[in-house]
PAFI-203687 format. One record per residue: residue number from 1; residue in three letters; x, y, z of N, C-alpha, C in turn. Coordinates in steps of 0.1 Angstrom, whole numbers. Last residue first. Layout:
BEGIN
   n res   n_u   n_v   n_w  ca_u  ca_v  ca_w   c_u   c_v   c_w
 NUM Ala     X     Y     Z     X     Y     Z     X     Y     Z
...
This chain:
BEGIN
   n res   n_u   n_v   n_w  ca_u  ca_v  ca_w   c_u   c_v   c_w
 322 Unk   337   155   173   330   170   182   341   169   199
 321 Unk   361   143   149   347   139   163   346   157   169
 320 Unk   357   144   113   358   150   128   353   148   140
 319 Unk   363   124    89   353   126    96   358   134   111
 318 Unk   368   127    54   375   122    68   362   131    78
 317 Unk   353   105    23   354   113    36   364   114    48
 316 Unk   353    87    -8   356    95     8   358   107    16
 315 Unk   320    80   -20   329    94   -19   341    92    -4
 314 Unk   303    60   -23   317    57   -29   331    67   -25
 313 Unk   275    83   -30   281    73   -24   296    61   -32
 312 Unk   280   117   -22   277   108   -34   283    91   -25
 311 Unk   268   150    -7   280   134    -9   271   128   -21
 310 Unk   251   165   -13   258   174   -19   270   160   -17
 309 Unk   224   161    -4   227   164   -14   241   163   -22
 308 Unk   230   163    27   232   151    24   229   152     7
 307 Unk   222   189    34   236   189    32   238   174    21
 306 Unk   193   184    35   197   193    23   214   192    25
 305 Unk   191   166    61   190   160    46   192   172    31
 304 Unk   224   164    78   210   168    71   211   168    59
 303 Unk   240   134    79   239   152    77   225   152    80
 302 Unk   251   109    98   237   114    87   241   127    91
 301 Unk   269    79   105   267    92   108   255   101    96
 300 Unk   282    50   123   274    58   110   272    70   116
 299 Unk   312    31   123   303    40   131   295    48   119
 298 Unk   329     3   130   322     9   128   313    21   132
 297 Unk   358    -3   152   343    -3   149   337    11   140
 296 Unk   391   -20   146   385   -10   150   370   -15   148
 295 Unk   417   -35   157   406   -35   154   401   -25   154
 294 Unk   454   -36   142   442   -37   151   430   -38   147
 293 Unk   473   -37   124   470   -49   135   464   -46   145
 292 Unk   474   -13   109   471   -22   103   466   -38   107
 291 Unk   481    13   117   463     4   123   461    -9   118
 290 Unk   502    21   108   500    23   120   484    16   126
 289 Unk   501    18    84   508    10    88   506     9   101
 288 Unk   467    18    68   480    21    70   492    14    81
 287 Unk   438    18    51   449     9    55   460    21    56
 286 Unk   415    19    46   416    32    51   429    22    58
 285 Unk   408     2    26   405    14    19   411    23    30
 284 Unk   411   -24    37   416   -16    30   416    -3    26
 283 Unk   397   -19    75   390   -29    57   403   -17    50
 282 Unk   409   -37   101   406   -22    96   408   -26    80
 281 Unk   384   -58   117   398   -60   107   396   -44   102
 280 Unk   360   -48   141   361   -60   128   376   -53   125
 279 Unk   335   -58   166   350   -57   161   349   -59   149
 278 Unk   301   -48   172   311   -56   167   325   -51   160
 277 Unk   287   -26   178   290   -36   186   297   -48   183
 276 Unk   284     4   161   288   -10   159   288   -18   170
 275 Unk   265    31   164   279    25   168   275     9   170
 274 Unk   246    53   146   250    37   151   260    37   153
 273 Unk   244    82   147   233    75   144   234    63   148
 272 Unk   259   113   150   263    99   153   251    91   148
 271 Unk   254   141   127   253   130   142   255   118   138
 270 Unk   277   165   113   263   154   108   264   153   130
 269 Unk   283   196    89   281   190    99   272   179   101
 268 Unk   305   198    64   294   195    67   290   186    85
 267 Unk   327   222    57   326   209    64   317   207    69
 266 Unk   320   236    23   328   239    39   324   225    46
 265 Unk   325   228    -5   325   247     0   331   247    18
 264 Unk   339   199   -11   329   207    -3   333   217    -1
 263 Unk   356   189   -23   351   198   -38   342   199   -23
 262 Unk   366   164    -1   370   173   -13   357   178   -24
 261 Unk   351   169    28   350   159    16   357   171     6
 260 Unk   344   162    66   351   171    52   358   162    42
 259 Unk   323   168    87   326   156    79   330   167    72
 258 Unk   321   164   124   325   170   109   327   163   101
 257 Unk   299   155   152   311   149   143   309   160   126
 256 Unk   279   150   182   282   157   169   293   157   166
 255 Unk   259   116   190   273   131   194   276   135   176
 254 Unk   238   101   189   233   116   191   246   128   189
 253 Unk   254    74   199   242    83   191   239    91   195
 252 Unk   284    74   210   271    70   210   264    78   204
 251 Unk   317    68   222   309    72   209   296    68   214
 250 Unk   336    58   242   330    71   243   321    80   235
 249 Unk   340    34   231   333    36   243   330    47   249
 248 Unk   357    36   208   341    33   203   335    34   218
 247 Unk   385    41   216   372    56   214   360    48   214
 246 Unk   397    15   217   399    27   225   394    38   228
 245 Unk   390     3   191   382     0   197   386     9   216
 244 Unk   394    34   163   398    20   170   394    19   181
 243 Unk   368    35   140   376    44   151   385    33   156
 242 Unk   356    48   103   359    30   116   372    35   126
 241 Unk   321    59    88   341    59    93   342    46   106
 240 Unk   298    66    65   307    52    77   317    57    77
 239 Unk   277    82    60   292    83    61   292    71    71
 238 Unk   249    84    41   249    84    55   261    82    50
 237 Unk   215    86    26   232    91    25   238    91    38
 236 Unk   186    88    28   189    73    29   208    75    27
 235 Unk   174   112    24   176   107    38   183    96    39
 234 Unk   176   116    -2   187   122     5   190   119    21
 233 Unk   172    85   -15   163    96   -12   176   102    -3
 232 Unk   174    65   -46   184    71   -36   177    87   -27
 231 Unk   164    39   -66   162    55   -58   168    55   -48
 230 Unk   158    26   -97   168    24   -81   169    41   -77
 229 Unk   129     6  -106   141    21  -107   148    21   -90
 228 Unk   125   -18  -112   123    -9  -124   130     2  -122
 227 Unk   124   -46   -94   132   -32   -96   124   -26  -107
 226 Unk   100   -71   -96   115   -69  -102   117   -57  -101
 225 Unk    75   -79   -90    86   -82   -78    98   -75   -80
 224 Unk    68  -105  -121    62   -92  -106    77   -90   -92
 223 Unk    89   -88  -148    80  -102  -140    74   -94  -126
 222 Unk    83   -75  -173    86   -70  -161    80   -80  -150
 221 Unk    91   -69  -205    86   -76  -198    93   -74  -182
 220 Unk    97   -40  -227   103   -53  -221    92   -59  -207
 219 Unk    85   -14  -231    87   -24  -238    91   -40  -233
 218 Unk   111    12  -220    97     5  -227    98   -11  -236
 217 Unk   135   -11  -199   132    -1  -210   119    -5  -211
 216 Unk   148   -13  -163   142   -19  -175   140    -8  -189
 215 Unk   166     1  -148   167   -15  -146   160   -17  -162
 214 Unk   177    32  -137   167    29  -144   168    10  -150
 213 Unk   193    51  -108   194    38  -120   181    38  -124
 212 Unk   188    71   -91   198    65   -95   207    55  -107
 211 Unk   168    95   -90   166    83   -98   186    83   -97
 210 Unk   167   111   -55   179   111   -72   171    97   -77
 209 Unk   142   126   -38   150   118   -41   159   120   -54
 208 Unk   113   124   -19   121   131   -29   135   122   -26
 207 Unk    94    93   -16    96   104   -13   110   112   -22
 206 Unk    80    74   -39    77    73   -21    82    88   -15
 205 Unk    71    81   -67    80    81   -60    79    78   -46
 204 Unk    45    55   -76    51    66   -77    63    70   -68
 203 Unk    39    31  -104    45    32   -96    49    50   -90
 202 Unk     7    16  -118    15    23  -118    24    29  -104
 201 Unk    -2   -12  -109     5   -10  -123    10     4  -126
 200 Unk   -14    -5   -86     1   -16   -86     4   -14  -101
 199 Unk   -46    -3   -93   -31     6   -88   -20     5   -89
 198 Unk   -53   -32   -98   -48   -21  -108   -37    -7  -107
 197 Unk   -47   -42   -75   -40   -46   -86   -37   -37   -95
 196 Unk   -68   -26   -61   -56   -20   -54   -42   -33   -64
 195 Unk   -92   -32   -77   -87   -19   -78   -67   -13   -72
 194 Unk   -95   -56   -68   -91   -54   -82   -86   -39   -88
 193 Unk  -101   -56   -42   -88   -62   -47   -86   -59   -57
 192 Unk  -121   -36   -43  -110   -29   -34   -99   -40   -39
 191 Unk  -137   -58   -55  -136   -46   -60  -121   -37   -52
 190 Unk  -144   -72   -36  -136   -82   -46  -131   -69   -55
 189 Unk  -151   -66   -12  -142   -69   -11  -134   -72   -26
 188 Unk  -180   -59   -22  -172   -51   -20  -156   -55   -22
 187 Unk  -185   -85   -26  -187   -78   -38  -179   -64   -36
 186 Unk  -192   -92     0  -179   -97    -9  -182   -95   -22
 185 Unk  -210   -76     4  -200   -68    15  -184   -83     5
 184 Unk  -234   -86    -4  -227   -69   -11  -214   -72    -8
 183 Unk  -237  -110     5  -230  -109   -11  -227   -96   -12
 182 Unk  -243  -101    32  -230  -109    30  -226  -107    15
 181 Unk  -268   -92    24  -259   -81    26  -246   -88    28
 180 Unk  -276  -114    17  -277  -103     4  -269   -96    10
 179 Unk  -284  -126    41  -275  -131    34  -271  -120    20
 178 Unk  -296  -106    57  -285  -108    59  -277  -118    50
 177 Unk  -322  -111    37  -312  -100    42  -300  -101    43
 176 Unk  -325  -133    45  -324  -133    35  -322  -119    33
 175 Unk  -330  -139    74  -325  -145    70  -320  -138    58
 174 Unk  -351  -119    74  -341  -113    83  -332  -121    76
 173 Unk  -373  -112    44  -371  -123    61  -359  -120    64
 172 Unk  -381   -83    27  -377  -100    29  -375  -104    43
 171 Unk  -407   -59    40  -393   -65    33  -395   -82    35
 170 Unk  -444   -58    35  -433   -61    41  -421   -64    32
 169 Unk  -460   -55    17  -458   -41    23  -444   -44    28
 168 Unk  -472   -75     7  -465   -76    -3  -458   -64     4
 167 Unk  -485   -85    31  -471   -91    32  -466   -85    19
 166 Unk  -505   -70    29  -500   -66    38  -486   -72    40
 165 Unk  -516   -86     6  -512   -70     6  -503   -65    16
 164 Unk  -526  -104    20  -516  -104     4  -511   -90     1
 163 Unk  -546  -101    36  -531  -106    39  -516  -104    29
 162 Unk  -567   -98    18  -556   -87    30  -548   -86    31
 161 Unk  -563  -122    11  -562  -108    -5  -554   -96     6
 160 Unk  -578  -138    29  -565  -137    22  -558  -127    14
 159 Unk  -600  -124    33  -590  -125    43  -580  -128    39
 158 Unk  -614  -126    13  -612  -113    12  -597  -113    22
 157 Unk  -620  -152     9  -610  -148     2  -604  -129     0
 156 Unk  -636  -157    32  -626  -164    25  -613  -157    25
 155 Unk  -659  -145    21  -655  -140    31  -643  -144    31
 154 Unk  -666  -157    -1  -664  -148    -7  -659  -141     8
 153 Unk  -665  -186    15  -658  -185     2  -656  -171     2
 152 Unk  -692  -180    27  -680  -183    38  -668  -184    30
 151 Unk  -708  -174     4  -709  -163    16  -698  -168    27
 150 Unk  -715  -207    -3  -706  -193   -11  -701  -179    -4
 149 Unk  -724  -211    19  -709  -219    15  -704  -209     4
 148 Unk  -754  -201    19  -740  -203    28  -727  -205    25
 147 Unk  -761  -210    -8  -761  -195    -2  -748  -194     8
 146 Unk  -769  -238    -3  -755  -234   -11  -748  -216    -9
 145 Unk  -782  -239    18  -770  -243    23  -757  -236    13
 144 Unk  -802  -230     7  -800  -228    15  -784  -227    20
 143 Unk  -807  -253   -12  -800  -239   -18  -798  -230    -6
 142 Unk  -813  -269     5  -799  -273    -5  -794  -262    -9
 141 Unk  -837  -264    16  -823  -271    27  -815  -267    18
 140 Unk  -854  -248    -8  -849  -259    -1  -841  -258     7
 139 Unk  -879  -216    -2  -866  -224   -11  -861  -235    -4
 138 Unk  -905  -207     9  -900  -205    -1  -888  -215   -10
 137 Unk  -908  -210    39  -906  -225    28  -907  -219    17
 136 Unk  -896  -186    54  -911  -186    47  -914  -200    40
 135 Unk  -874  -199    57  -877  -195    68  -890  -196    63
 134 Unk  -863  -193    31  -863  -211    36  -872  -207    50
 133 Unk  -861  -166    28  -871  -172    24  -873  -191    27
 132 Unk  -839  -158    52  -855  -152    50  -867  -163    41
 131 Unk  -820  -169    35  -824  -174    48  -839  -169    54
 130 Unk  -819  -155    16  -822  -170    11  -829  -176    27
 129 Unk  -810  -132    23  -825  -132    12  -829  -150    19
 128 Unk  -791  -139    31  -799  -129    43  -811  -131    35
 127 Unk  -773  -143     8  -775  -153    24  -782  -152    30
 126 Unk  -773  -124    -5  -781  -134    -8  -781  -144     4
 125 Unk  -755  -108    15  -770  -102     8  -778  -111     5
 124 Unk  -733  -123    11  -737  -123    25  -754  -115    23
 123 Unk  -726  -118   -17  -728  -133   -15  -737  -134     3
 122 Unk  -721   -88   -15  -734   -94   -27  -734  -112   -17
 121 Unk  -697   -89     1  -709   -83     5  -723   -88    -1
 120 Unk  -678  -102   -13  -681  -109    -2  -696  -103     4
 119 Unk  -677   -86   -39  -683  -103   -40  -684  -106   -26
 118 Unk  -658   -68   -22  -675   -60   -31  -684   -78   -31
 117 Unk  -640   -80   -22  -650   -72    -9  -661   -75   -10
 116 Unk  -631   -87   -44  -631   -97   -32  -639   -96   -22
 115 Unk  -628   -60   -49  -633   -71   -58  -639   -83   -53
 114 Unk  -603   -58   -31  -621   -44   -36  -627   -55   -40
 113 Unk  -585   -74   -40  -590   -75   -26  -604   -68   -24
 112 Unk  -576   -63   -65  -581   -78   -64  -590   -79   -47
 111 Unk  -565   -41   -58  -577   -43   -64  -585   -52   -66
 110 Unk  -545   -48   -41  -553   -40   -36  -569   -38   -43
 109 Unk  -532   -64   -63  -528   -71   -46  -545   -60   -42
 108 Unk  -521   -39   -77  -534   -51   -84  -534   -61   -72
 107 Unk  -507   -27   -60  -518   -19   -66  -531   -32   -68
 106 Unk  -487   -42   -57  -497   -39   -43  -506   -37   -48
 105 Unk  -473   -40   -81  -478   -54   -77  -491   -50   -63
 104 Unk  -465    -9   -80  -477   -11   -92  -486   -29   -87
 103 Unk  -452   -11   -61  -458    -4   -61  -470    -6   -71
 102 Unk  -431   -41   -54  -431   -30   -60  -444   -25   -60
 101 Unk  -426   -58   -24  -429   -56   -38  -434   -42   -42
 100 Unk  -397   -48    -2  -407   -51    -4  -410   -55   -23
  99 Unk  -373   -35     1  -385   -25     2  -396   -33    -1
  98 Unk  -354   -56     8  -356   -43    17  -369   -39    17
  97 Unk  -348   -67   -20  -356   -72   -12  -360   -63     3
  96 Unk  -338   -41   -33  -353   -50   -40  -359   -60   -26
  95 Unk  -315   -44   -21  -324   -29   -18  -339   -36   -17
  94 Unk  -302   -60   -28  -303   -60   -14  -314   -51   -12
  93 Unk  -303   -60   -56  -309   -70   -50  -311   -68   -41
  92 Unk  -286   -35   -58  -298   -40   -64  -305   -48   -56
  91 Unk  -262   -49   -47  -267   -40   -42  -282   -32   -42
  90 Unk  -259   -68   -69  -261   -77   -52  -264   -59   -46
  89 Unk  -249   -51   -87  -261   -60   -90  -263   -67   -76
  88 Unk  -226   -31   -83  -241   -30   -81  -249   -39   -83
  87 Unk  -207   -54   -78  -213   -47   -67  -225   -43   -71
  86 Unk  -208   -64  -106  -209   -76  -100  -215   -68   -82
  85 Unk  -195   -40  -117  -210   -43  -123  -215   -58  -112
  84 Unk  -169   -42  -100  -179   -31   -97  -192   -32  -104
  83 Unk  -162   -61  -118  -165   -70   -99  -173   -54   -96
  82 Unk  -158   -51  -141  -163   -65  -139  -169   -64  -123
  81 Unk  -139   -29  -136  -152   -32  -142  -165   -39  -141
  80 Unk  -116   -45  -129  -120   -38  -117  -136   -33  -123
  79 Unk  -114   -61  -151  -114   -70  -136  -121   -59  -127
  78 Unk  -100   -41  -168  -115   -47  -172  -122   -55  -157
  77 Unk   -80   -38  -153   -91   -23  -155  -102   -31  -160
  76 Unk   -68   -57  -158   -69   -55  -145   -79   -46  -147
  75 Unk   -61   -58  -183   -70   -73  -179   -71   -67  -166
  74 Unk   -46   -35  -189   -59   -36  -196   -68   -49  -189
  73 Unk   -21   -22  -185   -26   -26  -171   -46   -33  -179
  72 Unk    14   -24  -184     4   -29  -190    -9   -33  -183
  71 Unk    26     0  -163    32   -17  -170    14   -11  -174
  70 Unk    48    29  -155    34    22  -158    37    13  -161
  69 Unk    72    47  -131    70    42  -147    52    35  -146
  68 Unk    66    73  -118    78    64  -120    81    58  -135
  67 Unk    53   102  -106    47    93  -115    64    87  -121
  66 Unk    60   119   -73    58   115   -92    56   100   -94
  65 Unk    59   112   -50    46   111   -56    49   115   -68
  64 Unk    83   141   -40    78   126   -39    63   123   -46
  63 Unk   103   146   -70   100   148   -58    86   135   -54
  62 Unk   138   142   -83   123   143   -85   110   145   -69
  61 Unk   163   142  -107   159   146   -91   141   150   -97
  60 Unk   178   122  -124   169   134  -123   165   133  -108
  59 Unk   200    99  -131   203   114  -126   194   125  -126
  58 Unk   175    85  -159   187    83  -142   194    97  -140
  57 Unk   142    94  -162   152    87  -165   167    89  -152
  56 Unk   109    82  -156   123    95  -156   135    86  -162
  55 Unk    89    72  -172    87    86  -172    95    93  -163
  54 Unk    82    47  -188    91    48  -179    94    62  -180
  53 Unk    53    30  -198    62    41  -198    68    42  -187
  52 Unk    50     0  -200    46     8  -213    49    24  -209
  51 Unk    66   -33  -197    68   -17  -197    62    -9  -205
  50 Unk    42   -57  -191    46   -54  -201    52   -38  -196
  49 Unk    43   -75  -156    32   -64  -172    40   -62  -181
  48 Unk    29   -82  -128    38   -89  -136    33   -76  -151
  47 Unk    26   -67   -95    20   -76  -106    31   -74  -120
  46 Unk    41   -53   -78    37   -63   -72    31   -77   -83
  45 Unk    71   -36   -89    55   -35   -89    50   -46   -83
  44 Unk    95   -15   -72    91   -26   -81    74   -21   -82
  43 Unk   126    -1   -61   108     2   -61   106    -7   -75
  42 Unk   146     6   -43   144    -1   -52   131    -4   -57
  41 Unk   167    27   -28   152    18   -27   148    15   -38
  40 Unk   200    21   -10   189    25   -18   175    20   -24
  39 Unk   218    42     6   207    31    13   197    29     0
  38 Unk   251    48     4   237    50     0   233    36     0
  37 Unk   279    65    16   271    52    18   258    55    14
  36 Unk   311    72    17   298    80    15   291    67    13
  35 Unk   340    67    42   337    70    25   319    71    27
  34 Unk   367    75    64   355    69    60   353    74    44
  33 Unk   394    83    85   385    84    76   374    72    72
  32 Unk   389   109   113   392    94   110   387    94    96
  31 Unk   400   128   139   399   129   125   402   113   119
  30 Unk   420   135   161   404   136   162   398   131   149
  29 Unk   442   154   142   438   149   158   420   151   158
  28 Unk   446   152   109   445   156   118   439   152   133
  27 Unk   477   129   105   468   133   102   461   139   113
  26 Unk   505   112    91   505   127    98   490   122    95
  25 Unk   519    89    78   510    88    89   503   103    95
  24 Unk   537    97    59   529    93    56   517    93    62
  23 Unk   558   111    81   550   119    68   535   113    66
  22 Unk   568    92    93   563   102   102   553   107    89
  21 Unk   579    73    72   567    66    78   556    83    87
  20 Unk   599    96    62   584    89    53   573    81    63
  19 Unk   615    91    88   606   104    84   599   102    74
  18 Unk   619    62    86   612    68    95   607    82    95
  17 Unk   633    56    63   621    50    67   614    58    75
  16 Unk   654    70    68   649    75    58   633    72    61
  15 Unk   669    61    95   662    76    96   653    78    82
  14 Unk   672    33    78   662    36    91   661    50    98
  13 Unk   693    41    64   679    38    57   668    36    72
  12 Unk   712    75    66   709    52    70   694    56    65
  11 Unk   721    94    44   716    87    57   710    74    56
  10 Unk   757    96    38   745    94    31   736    92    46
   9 Unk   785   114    28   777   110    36   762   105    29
   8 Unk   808   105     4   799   114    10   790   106    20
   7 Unk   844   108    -2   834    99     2   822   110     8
   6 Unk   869   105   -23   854   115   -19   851   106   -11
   5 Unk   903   101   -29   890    94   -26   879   103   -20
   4 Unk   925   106   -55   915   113   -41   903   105   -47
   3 Unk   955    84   -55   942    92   -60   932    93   -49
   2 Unk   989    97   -66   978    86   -56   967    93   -61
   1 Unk  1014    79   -82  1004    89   -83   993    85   -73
């Protein structure tokens, strides 16, 4: 009995390889890929506080100059208090010595001086008597003399009393000015510090943006320096793709490139922005067999900033050159 032998054709494993490797490798001309990249800002506080409101929370879109979060701000608002009652009091002072003595002190400076007058006139009357009558031997050498000496006293003291007025008219000495106005001007200084701490206790957006993260909760302690919210502003979304080092000499900033991302309505147009000057290893993510032993360079690229909405970072991309 003999028996039928079939035999079927099969194909070699090196045409199989080779139309999978053709498959795998297909892509379109011009066309590299990349993934979505965020630059993100991290906004802290400068001073150290307690969290007492955190006023967004993560995935809100917000615009610039909202209100972030607040820390604990009570020893700094007393501080700024403090050194503003510490300005007006050297401002006081600067003025007080400026204008001189006060109004009511000239007054009795000016009365005292009438008084001074009036006694210098009566004493120079009896001088004119006395000298008349020593002249007739009416009165002695002695009382003579004393007439005099009172009449050079009540003259005296008128000269001074003038004087006393006319300096109470004048400001303080240049010296003592300029030192009063040294204490305003670090009285100023100490106030603009205490005010730009207090500021620092509350944080606001820099510009529009996604809250990406939120780092701390009400309540918790917030040393100085630490994140409280991680922001992602639509300017800061940019696409890396990596070319091989055969194109990066015809890439430079400014050239226009497509960028098409799954779930995009249509292919977002960007610019070049950085070309790499350094080689590097083609990184996993965009591994194949055909690049696997070469180099390529980096390259960045920015939409505009309402397209830049619409990537997320982690997102891949394949990128079109222009």
């Amino acid at each position: 009995m003999k028996h039928l032998v079939i035999r079927i054709r099969r194909p070699t494993c090196a045409l199989l390889a080779s139309a999978l490797l053709t498959a795998c490798s297909h892509r379109e001309e011009n066309a590299y890929q990349g993934y979505v990249e965020g630059e993100f800002v991290y906004l802290a506080s400068s001073q150290a506080g307690k969290l007492v409101q955190l006023q967004v929370a993560r995935g809100q879109t917000i615009k610039a100059d909202s209100p972030l979060f607040a820390l604990e701000s009570v020893n700094e608002a007393a501080a700024l208090q403090q050194a503003q009652q510490q300005l007006a009091a050297a401002r006081s002072q600067l003025a007080d010595i400026q204008t001189g003595k006060r109004a009511p002190e000239v007054d009795v400076n000016r009365a005292q001086l009438a008084q001074a007058t009036a006694n210098a006139r009566k004493a120079a009357l009896e001088l004119t008597r006395d000298e008349a009558q020593y002249n007739a031997g009416g009165i002695s050498k002695a009382q003579l003399d004393d007439s005099r000496a009172n009449a050079d006293a009540a003259s005296a003291q008128v000269r001074e009393l003038t004087n006393q007025v006319a300096v109470a008219r004048l400001p303080g000495r240049a010296q003592q000015i300029t030192a009063q106005q040294a204490q305003v001007a670090a009285a100023e200084a100490v106030v603009t510090q205490a005010r730009w701490k207090l500021d620092q206790k509350r944080v606001v957006a820099p510009a529009d943006g996604l809250v990406y993260d939120t780092l701390y909760r009400n309540g918790e302690w917030v040393p100085a320096g630490n994140p409280v919210v991680q922001m992602l502003p639509p300017q800061n979304i940019k696409v890396r793709f990596f070319v091989p080092e055969t194109l990066v000499g015809a890439l430079s900033p400014g050239r226009a490139v497509s960028i098409h991302c799954d779930g995009c309505t249509a292919d977002l147009p960007a610019k070049i922005t950085y070309v790499s000057s350094k080689a590097e290893y083609t990184p996993p993510v965009i591994y194949s067999n055909e690049s696997r032993a070469k180099l390529v360079f980096m390259i960045e690229a920015h939409t505009s900033v309402a397209d830049a909405t619409s990537l997320h970072p982690g997102q891949p991309v394949a990128v079109a050159l222009k």
